[in-house]
N, C-alpha and C positions, 0 to 999 in steps of 0.2 A: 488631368492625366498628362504627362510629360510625355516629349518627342519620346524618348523609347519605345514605351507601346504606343503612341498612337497609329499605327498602323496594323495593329492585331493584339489579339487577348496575351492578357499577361499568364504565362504557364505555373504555375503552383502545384508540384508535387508533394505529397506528404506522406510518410516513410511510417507504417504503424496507425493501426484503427481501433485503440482501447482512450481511456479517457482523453489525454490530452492530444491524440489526433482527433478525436471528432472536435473536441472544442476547436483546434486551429481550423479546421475543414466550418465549418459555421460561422468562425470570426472572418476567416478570410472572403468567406459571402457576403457577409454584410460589411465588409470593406469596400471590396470590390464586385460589384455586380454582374460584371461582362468577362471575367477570369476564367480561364480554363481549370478547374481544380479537380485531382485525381489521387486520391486514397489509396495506398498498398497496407495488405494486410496479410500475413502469414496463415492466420485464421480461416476457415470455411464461411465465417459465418460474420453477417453484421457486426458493427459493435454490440456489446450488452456489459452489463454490470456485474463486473466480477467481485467485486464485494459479497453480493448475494449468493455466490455457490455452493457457501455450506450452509444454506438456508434448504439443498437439497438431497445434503447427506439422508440416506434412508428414505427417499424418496424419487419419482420420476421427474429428472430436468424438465421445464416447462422454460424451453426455449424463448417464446415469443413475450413470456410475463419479463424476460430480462432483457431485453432490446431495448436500446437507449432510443433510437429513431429507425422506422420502420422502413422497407424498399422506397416507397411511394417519397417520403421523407424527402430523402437524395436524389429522386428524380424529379422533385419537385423545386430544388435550390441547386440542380445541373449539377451535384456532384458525383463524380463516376467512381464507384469503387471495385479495386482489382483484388477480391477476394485469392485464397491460397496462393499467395503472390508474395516472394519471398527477392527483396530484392541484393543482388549480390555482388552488388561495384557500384561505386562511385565516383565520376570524373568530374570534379572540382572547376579543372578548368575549360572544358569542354562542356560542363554547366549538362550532364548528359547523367543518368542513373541504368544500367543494368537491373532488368527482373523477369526471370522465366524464359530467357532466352530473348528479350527484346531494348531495345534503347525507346529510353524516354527523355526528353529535352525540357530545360524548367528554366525558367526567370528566378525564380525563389523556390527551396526546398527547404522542407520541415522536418526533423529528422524524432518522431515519437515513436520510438521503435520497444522501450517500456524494460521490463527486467524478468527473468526466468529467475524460478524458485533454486533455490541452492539444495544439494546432492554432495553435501561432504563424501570423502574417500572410505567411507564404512563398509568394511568387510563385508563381503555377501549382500554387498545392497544391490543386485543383480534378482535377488530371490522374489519372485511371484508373491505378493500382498505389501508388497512396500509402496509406499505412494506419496506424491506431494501433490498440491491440490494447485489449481492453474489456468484448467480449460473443467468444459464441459465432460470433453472426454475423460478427465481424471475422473470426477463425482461420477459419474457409470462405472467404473473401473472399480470406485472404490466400495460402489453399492452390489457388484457382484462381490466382494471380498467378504462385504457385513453378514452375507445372506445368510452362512454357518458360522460366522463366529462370535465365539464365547469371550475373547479377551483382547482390548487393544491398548497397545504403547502409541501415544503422541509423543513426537519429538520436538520440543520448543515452547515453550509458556509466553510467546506472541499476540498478540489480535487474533491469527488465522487459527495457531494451535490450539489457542482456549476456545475457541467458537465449534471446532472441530472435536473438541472433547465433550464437550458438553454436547452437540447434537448426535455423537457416537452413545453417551451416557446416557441419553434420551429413549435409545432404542433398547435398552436392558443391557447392552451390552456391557463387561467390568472393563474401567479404563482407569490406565496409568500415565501421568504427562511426567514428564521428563524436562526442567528446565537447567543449564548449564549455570547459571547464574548464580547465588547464593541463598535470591528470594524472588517470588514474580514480582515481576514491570519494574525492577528496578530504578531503571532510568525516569521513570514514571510518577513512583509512589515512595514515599519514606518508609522506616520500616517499620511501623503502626498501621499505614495503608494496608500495605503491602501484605501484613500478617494477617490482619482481618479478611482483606479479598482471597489469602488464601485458606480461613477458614471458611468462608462462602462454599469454595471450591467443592471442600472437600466435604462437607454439610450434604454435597449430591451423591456424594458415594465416591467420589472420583480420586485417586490416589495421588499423592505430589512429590516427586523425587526433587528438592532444589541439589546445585552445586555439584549436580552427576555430570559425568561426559560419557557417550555412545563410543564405543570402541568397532561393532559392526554386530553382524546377525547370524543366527544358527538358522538351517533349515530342512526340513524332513526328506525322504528319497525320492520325492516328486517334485524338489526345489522352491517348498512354499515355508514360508518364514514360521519359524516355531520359538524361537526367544530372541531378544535385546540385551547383548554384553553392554557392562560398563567397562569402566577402567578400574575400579576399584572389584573387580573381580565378582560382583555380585548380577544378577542376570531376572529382566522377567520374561515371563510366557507371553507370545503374542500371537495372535490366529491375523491380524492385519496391526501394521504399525503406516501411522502419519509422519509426514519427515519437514517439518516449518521451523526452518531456524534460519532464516531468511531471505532474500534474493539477492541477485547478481543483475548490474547492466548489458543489455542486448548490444554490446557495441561494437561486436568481431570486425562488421563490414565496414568500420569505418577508421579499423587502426592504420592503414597505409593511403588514406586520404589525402594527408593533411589536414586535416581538423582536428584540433587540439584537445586529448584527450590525455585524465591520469586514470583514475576509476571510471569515472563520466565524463559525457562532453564537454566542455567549461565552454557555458555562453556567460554574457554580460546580462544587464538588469532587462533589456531587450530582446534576450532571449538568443542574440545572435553570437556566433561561432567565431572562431578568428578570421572565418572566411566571408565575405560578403555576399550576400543572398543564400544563407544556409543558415536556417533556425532549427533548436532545439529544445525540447519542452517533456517535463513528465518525471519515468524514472529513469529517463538515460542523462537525464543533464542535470546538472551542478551547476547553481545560480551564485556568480562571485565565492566561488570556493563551499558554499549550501547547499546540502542535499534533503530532501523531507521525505520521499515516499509515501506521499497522502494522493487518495483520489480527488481532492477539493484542490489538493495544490498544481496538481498535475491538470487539473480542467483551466485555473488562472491563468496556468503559464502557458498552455496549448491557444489558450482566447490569445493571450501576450501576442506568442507566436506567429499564430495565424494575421491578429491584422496587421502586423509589422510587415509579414511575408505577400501581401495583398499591397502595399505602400502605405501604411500606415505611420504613426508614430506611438505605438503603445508600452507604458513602461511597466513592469512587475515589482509592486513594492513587496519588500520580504517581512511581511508581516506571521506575527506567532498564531498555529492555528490552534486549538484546542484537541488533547488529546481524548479521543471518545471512545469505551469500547463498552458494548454493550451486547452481553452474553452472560450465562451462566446465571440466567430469571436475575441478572443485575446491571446496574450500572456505572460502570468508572471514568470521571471527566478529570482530568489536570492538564493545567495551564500555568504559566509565565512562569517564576521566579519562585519554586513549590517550596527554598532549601532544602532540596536534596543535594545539588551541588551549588556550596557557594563559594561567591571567589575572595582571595586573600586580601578586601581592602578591608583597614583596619577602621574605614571612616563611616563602615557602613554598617548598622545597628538594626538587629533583626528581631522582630515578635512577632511569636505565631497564636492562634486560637484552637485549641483539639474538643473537639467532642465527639465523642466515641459509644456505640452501643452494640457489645458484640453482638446480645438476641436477635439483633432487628439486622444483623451487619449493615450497619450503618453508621459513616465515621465523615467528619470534616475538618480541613486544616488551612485555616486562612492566615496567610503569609504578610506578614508588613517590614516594610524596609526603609526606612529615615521615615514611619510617619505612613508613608503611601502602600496601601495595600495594593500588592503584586502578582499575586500568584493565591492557586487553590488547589487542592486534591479532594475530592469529593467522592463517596463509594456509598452506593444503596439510594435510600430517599432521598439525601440531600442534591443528588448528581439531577435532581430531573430541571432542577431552578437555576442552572450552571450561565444560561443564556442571561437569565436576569444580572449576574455579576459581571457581566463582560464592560457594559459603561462604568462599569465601579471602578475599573484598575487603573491603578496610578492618580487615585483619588483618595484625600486623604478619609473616606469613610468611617464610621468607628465598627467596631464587631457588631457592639446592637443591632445595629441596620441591617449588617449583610447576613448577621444570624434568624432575624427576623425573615429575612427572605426565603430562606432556609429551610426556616422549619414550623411557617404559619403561612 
């Protein structure tokens, strides 16, 4: 430990208690053992796993099954968390943080403060049964709205929208999704995936508007939503609509900082800010100009975070993570270099493998580039074997092999 602290505990604040603050808050423990470390959360309530909450649509929250680490947890590794604690300044150079009417003092601060669901400017999105999903309190919110209703619009053909249409579609209810795009998962899937996964879809009953845009919403004399305008002047019935077309950065408190911010915080490969002793990790920060919005990515950079912010030396390498979504009684994995988008060198020679089964929906597309297989998009059976490909890439494998993995 350096003359700085050796005369008392190193102060470590952390800004945000969803995935990549708890990871910093645990890295920064087992960094430093003797550290004062203290959690702000906006939330009422622990961490827990927000991934899982339309695992509760039509059903009663079961708070405690989603708890990442329990009370006993953090008063067992001395970390103190300031629940409903919204922090509202930060002085840089007075190394001092504002929250709920009090000052707190820090050696190193962590700033995982995470991303709120986006709320386009649609008309009458004020109207009673419109919802985006977020907290616990939205899934209650939205399971009083299911109680009578006959018919809903999801807005977004996303991970969250598609999870949320199907456990709506689950419950009898008739549901219509809504993606802006031209086809789902674009960015994801070619469009052989991509048609396929959306005949899965709708195989459940579930209705697909690609290439629409939401204009805003009608609602009855007691101000609850009764249709979804488009633009192209055509309109469905909705008794609750879902509104996922996707977040924004939590970063209001920290535009007159000084911390260098465009959309996100921009830290370096260490997580740290332009400012010295201030880390950022998750979905408010941008790694060398990289943003990902994954929970897996958001836990790495929060570990990054945390033991750098403790005195560490940890680096974040930006590696690709697999894209996973797994909904709809299905499964869709794509990874690396899929050709969906490729880029203009002329030097570089592309073969792919497709096998395709609409009955089973089930489709696979393995990607090779000079020779080295790169990339995959998998949907149905083939997606459950995805892990076994990952040593394969950038290996010159031949298809026998990885198809054999596949599909024996």
């Amino acid at each position: 430990m350096n003359k700085y602290y050796s005369c008392r505990s190193r102060q470590i604040l952390i800004v945000g208690n969803g995935a990549a603050g708890i990871s910093a808050a645990k890295s920064a423990r087992d960094q430093d053992p003797e550290a004062e470390i203290i959690m702000f959360g906006k939330d009422n309530r622990l961490p827990f796993y927000r991934l899982r909450l339309c695992e509760y649509i039509g059903k009663s929250v079961n708070y405690n099954e989603l708890k990442i680490s329990n009370e006993e947890w953090f008063e067992k590794n001395r970390i103190r968390v300031e629940l409903s604690s919204e922090v509202t300044a930060i002085d840089a150079v007075a190394r001092k943080i504002s929250a709920n009417g009090k000052e707190y003092s820090y050696d190193s601060l962590v700033l995982a403060t995470g991303s709120t669901p986006i709320m386009p400017p649609f008309k009458g999105k004020e109207l009673s049964g419109i919802h985006t999903i977020w907290t616990i309190e939205d899934i209650i919110e939205i399971n009083k709205s299911l109680q009578n209703a006959k018919r809903a619009v999801v807005i977004g053909g996303g991970l969250l929208g598609l999870e949320a249409a199907y456990k709506i579609s689950v419950m009898g209810v008739d549901v219509s999704l809504i993606e802006g795009m031209p086809r789902l998962l674009p960015k994801q899937m070619d469009e052989e995936g991509s048609e396929l996964f959306k005949e899965k879809v709708q195989s459940l009953g579930i209705s697909i508007f690609c290439g629409k845009s939401v204009t805003g919403f009608d609602g009855d004399s007691n101000g609850h939503v009764t249709k979804v305008q488009m633009a192209d002047n055509t309109a469905l019935e909705a008794d609750i609509v879902i509104v996922a077309v996707g977040v924004a950065p939590n970063n209001a408190v920290f535009q007159n900082s000084g911390i260098s911010i465009t959309r996100f915080i921009n830290v370096n490969e260490k997580m740290e800010t332009n400012i010295q002793g201030i880390y950022a990790a998750g979905d408010v920060a941008s790694v060398n100009g990289r943003w990902f919005g994954q929970w897996s990515v958001a836990n790495r950079q929060g570990h990054v975070a945390g033991t750098n912010a403790a005195g560490g030396n940890a680096v974040y390498e930006t590696t690709e993570v697999p894209y996973i979504l797994a909904t709809m009684g299905t499964r869709v994995v794509c990874y690396g270099d899929t050709g969906v988008i490729r880029s203009d060198n002329s030097d570089e020679t592309y073969e792919t493998d497709q096998r395709m089964d609409m009955g089973q929906f089930s489709y696979s597309k393995l990607v090779f580039r000079n020779g080295l297989f790169v990339g995959y998009i998998l949907v149905g059976e083939p997606a459950k074997a995805f892990n076994k490909l990952q040593p394969l890439i950038n290996t010159n494998s031949s298809t026998e092999t990885i198809n054999n993995i596949l599909y024996n």
